[in-house]
N, C-alpha and C positions, 0 to 999 in steps of 0.2 A: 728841681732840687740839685740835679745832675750840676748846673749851670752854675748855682752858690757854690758848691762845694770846691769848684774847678776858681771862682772867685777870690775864696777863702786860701784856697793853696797860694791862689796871685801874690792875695795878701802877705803872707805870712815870708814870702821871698823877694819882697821889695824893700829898699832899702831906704829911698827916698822918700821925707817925711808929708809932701804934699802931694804924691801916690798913696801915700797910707789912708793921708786923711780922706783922699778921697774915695777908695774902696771901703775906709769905716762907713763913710756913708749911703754908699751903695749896699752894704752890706745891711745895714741898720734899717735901710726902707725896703728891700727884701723880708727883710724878718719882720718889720710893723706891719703888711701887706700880708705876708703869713698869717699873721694873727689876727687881720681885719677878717679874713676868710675865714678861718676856723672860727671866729665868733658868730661871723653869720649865718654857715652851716648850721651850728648850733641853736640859732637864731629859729632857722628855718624850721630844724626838727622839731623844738618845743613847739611852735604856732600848727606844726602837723604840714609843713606845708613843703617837706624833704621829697625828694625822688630822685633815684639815682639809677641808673640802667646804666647795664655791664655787658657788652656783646662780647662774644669770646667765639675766638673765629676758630674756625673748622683744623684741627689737627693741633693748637694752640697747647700749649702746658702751662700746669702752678693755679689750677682750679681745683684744689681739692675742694671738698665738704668745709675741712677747717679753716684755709684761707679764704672761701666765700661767705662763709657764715659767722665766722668770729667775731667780727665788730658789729654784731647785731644779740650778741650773747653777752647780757650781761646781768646785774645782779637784781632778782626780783625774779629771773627769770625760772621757771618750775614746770612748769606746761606747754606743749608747743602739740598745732595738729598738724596733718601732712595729708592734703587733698592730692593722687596721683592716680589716676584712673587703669597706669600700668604697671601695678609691681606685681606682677603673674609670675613670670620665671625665674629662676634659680637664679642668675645675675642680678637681675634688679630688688631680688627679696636680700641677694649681700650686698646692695646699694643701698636698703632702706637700713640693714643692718649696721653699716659703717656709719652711717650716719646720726645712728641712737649712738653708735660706742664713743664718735665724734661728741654730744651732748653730755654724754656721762663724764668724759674725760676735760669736761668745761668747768670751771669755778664756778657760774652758777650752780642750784640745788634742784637739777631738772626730774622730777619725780613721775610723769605721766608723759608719754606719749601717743598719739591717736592718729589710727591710717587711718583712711577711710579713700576706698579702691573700689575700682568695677568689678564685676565678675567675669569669670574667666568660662566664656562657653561647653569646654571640654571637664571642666571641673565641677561645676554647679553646685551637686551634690555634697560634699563637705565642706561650701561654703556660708558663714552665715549671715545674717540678714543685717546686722551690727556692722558689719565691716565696710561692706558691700554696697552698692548703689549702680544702678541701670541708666541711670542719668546724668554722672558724672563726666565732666571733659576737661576741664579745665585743671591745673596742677597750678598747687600753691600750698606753700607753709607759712604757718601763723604762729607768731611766740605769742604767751600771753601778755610782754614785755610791752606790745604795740606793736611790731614791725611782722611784718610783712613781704615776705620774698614770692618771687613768681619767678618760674625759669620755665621756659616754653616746652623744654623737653621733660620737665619734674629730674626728679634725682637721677635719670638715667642719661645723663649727657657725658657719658666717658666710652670710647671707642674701645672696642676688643683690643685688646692687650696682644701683642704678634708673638706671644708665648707664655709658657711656664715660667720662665728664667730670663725672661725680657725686664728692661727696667722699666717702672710702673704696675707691674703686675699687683704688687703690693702694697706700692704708696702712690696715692692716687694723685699728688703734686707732679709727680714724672708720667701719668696717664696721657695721652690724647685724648684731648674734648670734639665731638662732634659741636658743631657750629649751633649756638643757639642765646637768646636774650635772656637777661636776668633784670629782673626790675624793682627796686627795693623800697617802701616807703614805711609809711608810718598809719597806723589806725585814726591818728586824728584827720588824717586827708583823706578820709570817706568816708560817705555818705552813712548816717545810720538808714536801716529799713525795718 
């Protein structure tokens, strides 16, 4: 995109009419090549047959919740679960938190959300059986939209904040990410059981 735009400046500073013409048309098969892609994309997610994996390397920034999740929120969208085997502590329960306020603050009309998490050894006792599962490992959210996110670490893939007053502490765009995969598809590309 970087590359068009730098094209488009060429253009627009050239004077001579058979440079013009010929950046028009460089310009022109750039952009039909844009939109051969974006059809096929789109091509791909209807047939179920999308997948997109997002590695986001270790210290990285501009991963929030909403830049990750946004182009998978859209309208129809009302229910979403969140299979994460770790949201025990105090951080990662305002990691699951940010992440509902992320959903409410969407145009979608997102009315239910559903953890469903391990138990926490030292807690046991006021935990309940609805939440809970002794068998879980795997992390993964599910809209009821069709799509499908996996991120190896679940929602806790944001590194301690090196303070109170540190940038990021509170907008998780300026966070550091600890290093981990995100893999995003669609319900028609698997399997029923």
């Amino acid at each position: 995109m970087l590359y068009l735009i730098s094209k488009i400046t060429v253009f627009l500073d050239v004077k001579d009419d058979s440079k013009k013409g010929h950046y028009r048309e460089k310009i022109k098969g750039y952009m039909d090549r844009a939109e051969q892609i974006k059809d096929h994309v789109n091509k791909l997610k209807e047939e179920g047959k999308y997948h997109e994996q997002i590695k986001i390397a270790a210290s990285s920034t501009g991963f929030s919740y909403e830049s990750l999740f946004k182009p998978y929120i859209r309208d129809g969208l009302n229910e979403v679960w969140v299979e994460d085997p770790y949201v025990r502590h105090v951080h990662q329960l305002y990691n699951f938190l940010r992440f509902c306020e992320m959903l409410l603050k969407c145009q979608c009309k997102v009315k239910t959300i559903h953890l469903l998490t391990s138990q926490d050894e030292d807690s046991s006792a006021q935990q309940t059986s609805a939440l809970y599962s002794s068998t879980i490992h795997d992390r993964e959210i599910r809209f009821n939209n069709g799509w499908i996110i996996k991120i190896g670490r679940g929602l806790d893939y944001f590194k301690k904040p090196k303070g109170r007053f540190s940038v990021g502490y509170c907008d998780y765009d300026f966070r550091e990410c600890h290093e981990t995969t995100v893999d995003v598809f669609h319900t028609k590309h698997t399997k029923k059981t």
